[in-house]
C-alpha positions as a printed Julia matrix, in Angstrom:
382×3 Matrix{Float64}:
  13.9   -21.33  -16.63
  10.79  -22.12  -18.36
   7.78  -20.39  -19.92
   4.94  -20.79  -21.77
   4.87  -20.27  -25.55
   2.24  -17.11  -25.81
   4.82  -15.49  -23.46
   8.1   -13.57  -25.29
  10.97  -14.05  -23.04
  14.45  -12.39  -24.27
  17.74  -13.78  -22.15
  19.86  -10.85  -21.17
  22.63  -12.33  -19.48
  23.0   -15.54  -17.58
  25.74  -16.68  -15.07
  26.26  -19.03  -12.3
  24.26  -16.65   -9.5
  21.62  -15.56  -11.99
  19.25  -15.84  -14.97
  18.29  -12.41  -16.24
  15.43  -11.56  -18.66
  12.52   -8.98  -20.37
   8.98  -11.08  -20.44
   6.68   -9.36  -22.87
   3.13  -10.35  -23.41
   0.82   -8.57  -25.23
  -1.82   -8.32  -22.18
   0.13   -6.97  -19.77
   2.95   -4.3   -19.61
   6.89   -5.28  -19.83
   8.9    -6.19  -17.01
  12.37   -7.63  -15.99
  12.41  -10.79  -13.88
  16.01  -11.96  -12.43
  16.07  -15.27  -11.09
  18.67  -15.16   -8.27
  20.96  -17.3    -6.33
  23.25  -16.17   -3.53
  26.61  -17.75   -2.98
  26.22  -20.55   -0.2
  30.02  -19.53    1.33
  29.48  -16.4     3.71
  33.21  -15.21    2.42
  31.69  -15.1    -0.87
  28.19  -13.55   -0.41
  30.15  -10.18   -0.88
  30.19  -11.58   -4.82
  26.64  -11.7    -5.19
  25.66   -8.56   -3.63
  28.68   -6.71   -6.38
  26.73   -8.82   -9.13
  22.96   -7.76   -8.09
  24.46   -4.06   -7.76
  25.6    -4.3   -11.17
  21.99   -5.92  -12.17
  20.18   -2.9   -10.57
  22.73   -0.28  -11.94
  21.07   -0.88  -15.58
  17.12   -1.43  -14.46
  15.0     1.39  -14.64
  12.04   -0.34  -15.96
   9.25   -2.48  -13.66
  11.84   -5.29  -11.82
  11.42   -8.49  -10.03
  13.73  -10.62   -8.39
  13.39  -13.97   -6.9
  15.03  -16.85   -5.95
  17.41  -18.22   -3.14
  19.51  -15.72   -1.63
  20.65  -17.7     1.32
  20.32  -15.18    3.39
  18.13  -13.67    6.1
  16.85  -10.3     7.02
  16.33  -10.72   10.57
  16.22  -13.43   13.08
  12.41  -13.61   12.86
  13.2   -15.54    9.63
  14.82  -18.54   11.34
  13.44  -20.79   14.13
  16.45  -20.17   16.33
  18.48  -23.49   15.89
  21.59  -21.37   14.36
  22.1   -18.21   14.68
  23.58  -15.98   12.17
  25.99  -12.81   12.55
  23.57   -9.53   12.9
  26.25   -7.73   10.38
  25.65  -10.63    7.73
  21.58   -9.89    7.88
  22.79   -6.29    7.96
  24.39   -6.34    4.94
  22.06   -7.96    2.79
  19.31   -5.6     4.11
  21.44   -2.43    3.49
  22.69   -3.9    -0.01
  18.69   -4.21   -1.06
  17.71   -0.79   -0.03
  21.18    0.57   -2.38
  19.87   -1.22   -4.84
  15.68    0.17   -4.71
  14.75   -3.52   -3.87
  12.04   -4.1    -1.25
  10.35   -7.67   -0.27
   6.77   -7.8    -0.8
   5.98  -10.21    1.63
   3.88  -14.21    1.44
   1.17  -15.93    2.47
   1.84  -19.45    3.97
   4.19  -21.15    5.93
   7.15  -18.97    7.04
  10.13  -20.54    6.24
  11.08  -21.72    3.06
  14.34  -24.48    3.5
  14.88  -26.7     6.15
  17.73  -28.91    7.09
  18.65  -31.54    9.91
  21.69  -30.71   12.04
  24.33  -33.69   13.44
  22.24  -33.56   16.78
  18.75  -34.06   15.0
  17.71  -30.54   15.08
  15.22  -29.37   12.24
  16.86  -25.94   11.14
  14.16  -23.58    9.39
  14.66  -20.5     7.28
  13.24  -18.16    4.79
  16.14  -18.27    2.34
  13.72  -17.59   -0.94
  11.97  -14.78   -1.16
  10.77  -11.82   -4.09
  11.92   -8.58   -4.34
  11.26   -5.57   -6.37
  11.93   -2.21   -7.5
   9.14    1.01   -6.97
   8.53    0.65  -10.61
   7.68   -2.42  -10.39
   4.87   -1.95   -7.16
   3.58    0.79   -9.25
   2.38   -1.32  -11.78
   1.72   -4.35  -10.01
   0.58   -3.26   -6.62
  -1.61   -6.25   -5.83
   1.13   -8.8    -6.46
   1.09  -12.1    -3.88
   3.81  -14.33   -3.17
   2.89  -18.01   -1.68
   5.32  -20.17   -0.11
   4.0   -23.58   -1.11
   4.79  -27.51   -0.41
   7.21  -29.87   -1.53
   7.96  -33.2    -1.08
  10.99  -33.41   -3.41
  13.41  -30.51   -2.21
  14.41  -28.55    0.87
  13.19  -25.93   -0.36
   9.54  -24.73   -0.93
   8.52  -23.66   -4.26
   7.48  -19.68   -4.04
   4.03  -18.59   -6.7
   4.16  -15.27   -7.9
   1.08  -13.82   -8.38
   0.51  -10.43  -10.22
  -2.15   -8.65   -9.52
  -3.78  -11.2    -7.29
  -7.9   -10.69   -6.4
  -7.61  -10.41   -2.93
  -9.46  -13.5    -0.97
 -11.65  -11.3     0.99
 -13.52  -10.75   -2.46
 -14.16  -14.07   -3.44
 -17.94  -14.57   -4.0
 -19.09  -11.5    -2.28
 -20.41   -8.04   -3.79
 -17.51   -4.97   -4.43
 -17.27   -2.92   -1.33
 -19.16    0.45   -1.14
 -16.51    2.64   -0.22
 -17.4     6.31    2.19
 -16.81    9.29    1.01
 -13.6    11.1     0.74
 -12.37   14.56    0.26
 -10.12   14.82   -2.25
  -7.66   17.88   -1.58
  -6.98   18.36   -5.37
 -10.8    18.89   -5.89
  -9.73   22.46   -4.72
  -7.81   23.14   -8.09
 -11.03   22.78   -9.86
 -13.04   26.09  -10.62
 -16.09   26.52   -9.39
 -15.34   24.19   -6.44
 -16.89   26.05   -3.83
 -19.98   26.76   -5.59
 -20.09   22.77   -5.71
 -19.89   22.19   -2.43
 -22.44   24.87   -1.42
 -24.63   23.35   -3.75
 -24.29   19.7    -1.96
 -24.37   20.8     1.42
 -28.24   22.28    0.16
 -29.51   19.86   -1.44
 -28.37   16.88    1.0
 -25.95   15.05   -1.85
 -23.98   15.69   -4.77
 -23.23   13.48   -7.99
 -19.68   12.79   -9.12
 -18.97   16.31  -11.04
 -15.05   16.7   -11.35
 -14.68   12.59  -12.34
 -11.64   10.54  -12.13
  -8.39   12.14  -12.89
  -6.76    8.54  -14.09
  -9.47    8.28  -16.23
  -9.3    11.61  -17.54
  -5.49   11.6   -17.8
  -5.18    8.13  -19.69
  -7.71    9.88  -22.74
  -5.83   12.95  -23.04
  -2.31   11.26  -23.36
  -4.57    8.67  -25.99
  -5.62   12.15  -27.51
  -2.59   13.43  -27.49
  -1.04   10.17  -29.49
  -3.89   10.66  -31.88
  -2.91   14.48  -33.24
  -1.28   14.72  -36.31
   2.14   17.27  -36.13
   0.25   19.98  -38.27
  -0.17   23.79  -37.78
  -3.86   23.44  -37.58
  -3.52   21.3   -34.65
  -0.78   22.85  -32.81
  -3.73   24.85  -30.86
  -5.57   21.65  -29.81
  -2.62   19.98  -29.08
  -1.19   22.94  -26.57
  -4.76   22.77  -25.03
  -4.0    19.08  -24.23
  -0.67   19.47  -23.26
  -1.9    22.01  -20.72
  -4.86   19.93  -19.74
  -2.06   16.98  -18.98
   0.05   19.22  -16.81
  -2.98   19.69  -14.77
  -3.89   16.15  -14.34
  -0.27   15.3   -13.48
  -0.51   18.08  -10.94
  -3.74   16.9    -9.36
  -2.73   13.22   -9.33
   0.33   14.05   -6.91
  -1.72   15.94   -5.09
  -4.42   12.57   -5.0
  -1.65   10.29   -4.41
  -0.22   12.4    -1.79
  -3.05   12.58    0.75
  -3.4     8.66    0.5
   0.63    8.69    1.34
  -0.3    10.46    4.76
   3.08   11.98    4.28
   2.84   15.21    5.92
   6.47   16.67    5.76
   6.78   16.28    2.12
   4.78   18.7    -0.1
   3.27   18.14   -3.2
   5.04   20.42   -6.26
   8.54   18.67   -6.3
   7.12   16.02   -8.54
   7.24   13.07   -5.62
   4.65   11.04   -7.09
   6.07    7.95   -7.42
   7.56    8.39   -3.69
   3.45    9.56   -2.47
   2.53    6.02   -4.8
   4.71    3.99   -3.1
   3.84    4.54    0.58
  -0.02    5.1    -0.28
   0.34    1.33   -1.26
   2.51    0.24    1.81
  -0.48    1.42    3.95
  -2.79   -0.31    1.78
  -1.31   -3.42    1.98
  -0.32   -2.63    5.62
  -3.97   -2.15    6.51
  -5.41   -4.84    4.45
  -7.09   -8.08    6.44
  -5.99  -11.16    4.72
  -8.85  -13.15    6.83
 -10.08  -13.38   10.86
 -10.32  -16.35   13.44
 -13.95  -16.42   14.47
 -15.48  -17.57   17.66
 -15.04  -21.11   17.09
 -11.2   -20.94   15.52
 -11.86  -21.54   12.26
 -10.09  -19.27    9.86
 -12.75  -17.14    7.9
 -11.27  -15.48    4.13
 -14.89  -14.03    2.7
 -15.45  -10.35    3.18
 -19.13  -10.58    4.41
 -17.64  -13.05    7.06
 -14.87  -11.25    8.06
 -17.34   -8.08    8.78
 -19.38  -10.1    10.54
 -17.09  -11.4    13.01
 -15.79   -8.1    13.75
 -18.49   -6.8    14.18
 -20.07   -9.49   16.54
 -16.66   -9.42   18.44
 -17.4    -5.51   19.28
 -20.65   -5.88   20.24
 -19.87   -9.03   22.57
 -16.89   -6.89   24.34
 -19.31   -4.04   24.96
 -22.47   -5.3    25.5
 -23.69   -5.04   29.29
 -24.02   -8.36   31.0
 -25.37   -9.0    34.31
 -25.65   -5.5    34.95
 -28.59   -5.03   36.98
 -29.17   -1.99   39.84
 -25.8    -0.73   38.59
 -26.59    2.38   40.52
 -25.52    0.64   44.15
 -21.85    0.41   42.24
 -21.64    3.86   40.48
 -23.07    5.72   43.35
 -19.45    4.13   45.6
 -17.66    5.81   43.21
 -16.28    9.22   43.8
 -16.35   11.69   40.69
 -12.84   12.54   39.16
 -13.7    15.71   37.23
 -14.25   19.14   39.73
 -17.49   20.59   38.87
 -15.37   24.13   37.26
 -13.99   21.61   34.49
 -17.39   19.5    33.93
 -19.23   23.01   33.05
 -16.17   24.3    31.25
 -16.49   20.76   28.99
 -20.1    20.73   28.65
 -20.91   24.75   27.64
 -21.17   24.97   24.04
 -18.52   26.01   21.72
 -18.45   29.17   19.64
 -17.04   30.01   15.95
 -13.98   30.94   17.12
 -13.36   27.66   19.12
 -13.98   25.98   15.92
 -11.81   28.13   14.17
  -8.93   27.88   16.31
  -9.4    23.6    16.43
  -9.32   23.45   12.32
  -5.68   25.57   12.61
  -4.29   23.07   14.85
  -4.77   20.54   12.55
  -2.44   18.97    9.7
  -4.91   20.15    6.56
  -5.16   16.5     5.09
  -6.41   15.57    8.23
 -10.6    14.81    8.37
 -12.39   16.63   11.41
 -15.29   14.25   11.01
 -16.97   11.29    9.88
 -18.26   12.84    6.93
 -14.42   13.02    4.93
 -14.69   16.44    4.82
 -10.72   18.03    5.56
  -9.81   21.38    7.16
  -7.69   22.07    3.94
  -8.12   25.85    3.96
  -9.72   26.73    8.06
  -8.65   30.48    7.08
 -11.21   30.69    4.45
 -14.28   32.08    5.39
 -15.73   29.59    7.74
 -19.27   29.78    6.3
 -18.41   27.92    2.83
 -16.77   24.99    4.9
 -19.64   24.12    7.18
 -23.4    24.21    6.2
C-alpha cells in the first residue's frame, strides 16, 4: 500500500487477506479503507468472509473496501466460459449485506481478470470491485469507480474517485433545477400565509432557506457557547432550534427516499439518505448514443439528443388527407362515456382525487403535493 506524504495513514491490522487502515487529511473527513483479498480455494472462501465479518464488527465510521475478492455476485459478471455454483455467488452476496457492505458500481469495461483455459478459451470476470458501508455513501455520495487498462497483470487496475464531478457537467452551465414542494415547509409558521401570498403575486423568493445550511451554523453556534449560566438560555434556544432542523431534514430526506411505508419520526434518516441517493444515482445519465453512434458525455448534448429523438418519433410524416384513414376507423368510446369524460369536474371531484393519493405524491407539473387534501381546499389551489 502506498500514499502520498500530505496524506496521514495509520495501519490497523494487516494479514495475509487484508491491509486495514484510518486515512486522515485535513481537507476531507476520516474514513477507513480495507484493501481486500479473498482466498483463491473455494473450501477456504468461508475464511475470508469470518475475517471481513470480524472487520465490519468494529467499523462504525465512513468504510471502504476494495480489492480482489475472487468472487462473483451473479452470472452477469462472467462471460459464460465457467460457470460457478449459484450458492457460492449466494454466499458472498448474503455475507456483504450481514456485514452493511453494498457495491457502488464502475464505469468501463466490465470485467476486471481474465485468463486462458487448456482449450484456448478467454475466461472474463469481475473479481475486483469496491464496497462500502451507509456511512460511508453518506459522506461520499458522488464516489466513481473505473475499471481501467493494463498491460502488465490479469487484472485491471480499479480508480476510486470520491466525490467525482459528474461528466455530464463538464464545460457546460449548472442545471436550473424546477421547483419542488418541500413537505417539511409545513412545520414552518406562517406557511400558509406564504403560499397565499405566492399564488397572488405570481412567484415567491426563497423565505424558509436551506435547512443544511441552517443546521451546520447552529451546531457551529452551538460549539461556540461558553458552559456559563448566562448562556444556558441561548444555548437551550439552539438546542431547540437543532431538534427542529433534525426533524425537518428527515422529513426532506424522506420525500426524496419515495419511501412511502416508512414514516418520518422514528429517526430513519440515514435509511431515507441512503435510498434518496440510490435513486439519484439510479436515475442519473452517464452519457447518450446520438444519431450517428457516437457516444455524447456533455449535458447540453445529451439534452439535445433527447430531445431531437422525441420530436423525430412524434413528428407527423407523410401524413397528408389523413381524414380518408381516420374516417375507416370505428370509434371505441360509446358516446355516454365520451360526455361523462369531457363534462367538467366539480370541487368535490377534486377533493376526492387528492385523498386517493399517497401525500408526497405531486398532482401537477407545478411540484405542488396533496400533503394535507382535508384542509380547506381554498388555501391549496389559487
Amino acid at each position: 500500500m502506498l500514499w502520498r506524504k500530505e496524506v496521514q495513514v495509520n495501519v490497523l491490522s494487516v494479514s495475509a487477506g487484508h491491509i486495514d487502515c484510518w486515512v486522515n487529511n485535513h481537507l476531507i473527513q476520516p474514513f477507513r479503507v480495507t484493501g481486500f483479498y479473498g482466498n483463491p480455494e473455494t473450501s477456504l472462501r468461508i475464511f475470508s468472509w469470518e475475517l471481513l465479518r470480524r472487520l465490519a464488527s468494529s467499523c462504525k465510521s465512513p468504510w471502504v473496501c476494495l480489492g480482489d475478492f475472487n468472487e462473483l455476485f451473479s452470472e452477469r459478471e462472467s462471460n459464460g466460459v465457467r460457470r460457478r455454483p449459484m450458492y457460492q455467488m449466494e454466499n458472498f452476496r448474503k455475507s456483504l449485506e450481514d456485514f452493511g457492505l453494498s457495491d457502488i458500481g464502475f464505469e468501463g469495461f466490465p470485467f476486471t481478470w481474465c485468463r486462458k483455459d487448456g482449450n484456448g478459451n478467454v475466461l472474463w470476470e469481475r473479481l475486483d470491485r469496491v464496497v462500502v458501508n451507509t456511512e460511508f455513501r453518506i459522506l461520499w455520495h458522488q464516489t466513481k469507480v473505473h475499471h481501467l487498462n493494463s498491460v502488465v497483470s490479469d487484472h485491471k487496475p480499479v480508480l476510486l474517485t470520491l466525490n467525482a464531478q459528474n461528466s455530464n457537467d463538464a464545460g457546460s452551465s449548472a442545471r436550473k433545477c424546477r421547483f419542488q414542494f418541500e413537505k417539511m415547509w409545513l412545520k414552518e409558521e406562517g406557511f400558509e400565509d406564504v403560499v397565499r401570498s405566492a399564488w397572488e403575486h405570481n412567484g415567491a423568493e426563497d423565505v424558509f432557506g436551506s435547512v443544511r445550511t441552517q443546521l451546520k451554523m447552529s451546531l457551529e453556534l452551538l460549539q461556540c457557547i461558553n458552559p456559563s449560566k448566562q448562556q444556558s438560555q441561548r444555548k437551550e434556544f439552539i438546542e431547540r432550534k437543532i431538534d427542529d432542523l433534525l426533524e425537518k431534514q428527515e422529513i426532506m430526506w424522506q420525500q426524496r427516499s419515495r419511501v412511502e411505508w416508512l414514516k418520518e419520526g422514528d429517526k430513519n434518516t440515514s435509511y431515507f439518505h441512503e435510498r434518496a441517493k440510490e435513486r439519484t444515482k439510479t436515475n442519473f445519465i452517464a452519457g447518450v448514443y446520438n444519431s450517428k453512434g457516437k457516444w455524447c458525455t456533455d449535458r447540453r448534448l445529451v439534452t439535445k439528443n433527447f430531445s431531437c429523438y422525441f420530436q423525430s418519433l412524434f413528428a407527423t410524416t407523410g401524413g397528408h388527407n389523413i381524414e380518408v384513414i381516420t374516417d375507416k376507423v370505428s370509434p371505441k368510446v360509446p358516446d355516454q362515456m365520451k360526455h361523462f369524460l369531457i363534462k367538467p369536474y366539480n370541487k368535490n371531484e377534486v377533493e376526492v382525487a387528492l385523498k386517493q393519493m399517497p401525500p408526497s405524491k405531486a398532482p401537477g407539473i407545478d411540484g405542488m403535493k396533496c400533503e394535507k387534501p382535508e384542509q380547506d381546499l381554498d388555501s391549496s389551489h389559487p
